[in-house]
N, C-alpha and C positions, 0 to 999 in steps of 0.2 A: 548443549553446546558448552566446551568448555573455556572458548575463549574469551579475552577480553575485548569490545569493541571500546574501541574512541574514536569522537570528535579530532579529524585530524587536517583545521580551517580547508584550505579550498581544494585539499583531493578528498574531501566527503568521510566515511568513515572506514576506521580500518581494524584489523581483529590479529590480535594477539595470542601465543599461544607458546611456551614453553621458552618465554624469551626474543621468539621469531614474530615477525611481521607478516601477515598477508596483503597481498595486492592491495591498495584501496578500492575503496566500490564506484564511488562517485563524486561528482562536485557538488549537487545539489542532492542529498539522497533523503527524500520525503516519507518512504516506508521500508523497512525490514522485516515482511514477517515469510514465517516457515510452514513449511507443504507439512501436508498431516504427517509423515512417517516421522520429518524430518531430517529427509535425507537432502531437500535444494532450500534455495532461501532466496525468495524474490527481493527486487528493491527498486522503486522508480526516481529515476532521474529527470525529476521535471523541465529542465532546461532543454535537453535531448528528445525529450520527447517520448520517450526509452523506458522499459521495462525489463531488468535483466532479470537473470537467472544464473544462479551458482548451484555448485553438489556442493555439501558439505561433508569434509572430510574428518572423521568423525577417529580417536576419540580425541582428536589434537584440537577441534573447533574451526579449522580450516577452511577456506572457499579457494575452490579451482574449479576450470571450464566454465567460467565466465561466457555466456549468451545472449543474443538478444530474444527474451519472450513474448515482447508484443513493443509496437510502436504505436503512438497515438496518432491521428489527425490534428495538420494549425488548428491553434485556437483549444486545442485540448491540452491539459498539461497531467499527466498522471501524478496522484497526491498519494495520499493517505490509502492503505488496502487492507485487506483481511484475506482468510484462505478460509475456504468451506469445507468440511469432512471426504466432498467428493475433489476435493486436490483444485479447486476452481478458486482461482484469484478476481476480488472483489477490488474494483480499482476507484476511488473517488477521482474525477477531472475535472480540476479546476479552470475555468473558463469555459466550461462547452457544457454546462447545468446538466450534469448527468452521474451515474456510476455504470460501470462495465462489468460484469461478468464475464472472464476468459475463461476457457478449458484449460485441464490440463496442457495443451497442445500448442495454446498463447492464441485460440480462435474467440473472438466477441460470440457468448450464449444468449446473452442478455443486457437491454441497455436499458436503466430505470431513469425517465427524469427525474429531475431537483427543480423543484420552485426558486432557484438563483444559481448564481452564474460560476458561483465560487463554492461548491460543494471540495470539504477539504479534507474529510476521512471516514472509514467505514469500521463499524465495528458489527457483532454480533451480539445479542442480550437477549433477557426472557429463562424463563429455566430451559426450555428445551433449544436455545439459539437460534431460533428462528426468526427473532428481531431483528432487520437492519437498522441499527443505527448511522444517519449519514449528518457530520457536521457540517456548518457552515463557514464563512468569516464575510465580515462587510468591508474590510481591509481596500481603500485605495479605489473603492466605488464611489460613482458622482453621485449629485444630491440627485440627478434625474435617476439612474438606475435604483438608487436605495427607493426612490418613490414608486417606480415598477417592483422594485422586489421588496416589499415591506420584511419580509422575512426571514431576509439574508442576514450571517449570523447565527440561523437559528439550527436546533438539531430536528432533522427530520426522523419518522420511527416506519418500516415500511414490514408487513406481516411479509413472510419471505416461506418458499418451498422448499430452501435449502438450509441446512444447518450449518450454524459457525463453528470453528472449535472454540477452545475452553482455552483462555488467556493461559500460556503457562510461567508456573509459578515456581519465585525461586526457593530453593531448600536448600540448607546451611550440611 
């Protein structure tokens, strides 16, 4: 991608690219990451509830046809995600102690609990990526919940059937 994203306060973030502006994404926007080709670029807007989806119009760095890829359930807020080799969006949902696996298609494959309530991102680790790493926060939890969830906070590690891809990395 060649554009530049910025922080742009409460319309979320937006991507730069020969001078011009792209649409912004969102007000709340919790994750950016990109389908294996790199041809779309997920992002959830946890307030919404909302999981979009952009193509990325390449080689300007662009987003057009802005979609909606999945919506959550009350009580669910989509956080932090990762994208797996087979094009499947890994969602953390904060408030509803779980992560989602979508298909490419935006269908739930798979729902993994979390031992708390506020699971806030997913990543991939391990040499072959088959580690889900799922964070937590105790952020704004009462003294009753922190005592049910001792754990919350913490990073969970879950041996996984799916492979993450490989963070990429910038080159000068």
């Amino acid at each position: 991608m060649t554009a530049v994203w910025t922080a742009a306060g409460d319309s979320g973030l937006e991507a730069w690219s020969k001078g011009r502006r792209s649409r912004p994404m969102g007000a709340c926007t919790r994750s950016a990451v990109a389908g294996p080709d790199g041809s779309k670029l997920y992002f959830a807007d946890s307030p919404l509830r909302t999981i979009y989806v952009y193509d990325l119009v390449e080689p300007e760095g662009l987003l057009a046809n802005r979609r909606v890829f999945a919506r959550t359930p009350e009580g669910a807020s989509p956080d932090g995600a990762a994208v797996d080799v087979d094009g499947c969006v890994w969602s953390a949902h904060w408030g509803a102690s779980c992560v989602v696996r979508y298909t490419p298609a935006g269908r739930i494959d798979q729902t993994i609990p979390v031992p708390t309530t506020q699971p806030s991102c997913v990543c991939f680790a391990g040499p072959q990526l088959d580690i889900l790493c799922v964070t937590s926060a105790r952020e704004n939890l009462s003294a009753g919940t922190l005592h049910a969830e001792p754990h919350a906070g913490s990073v969970f590690l879950y041996q996984s059937a799916a492979q993450g891809l490989p963070e990429p990395e910038y080159v000068q």
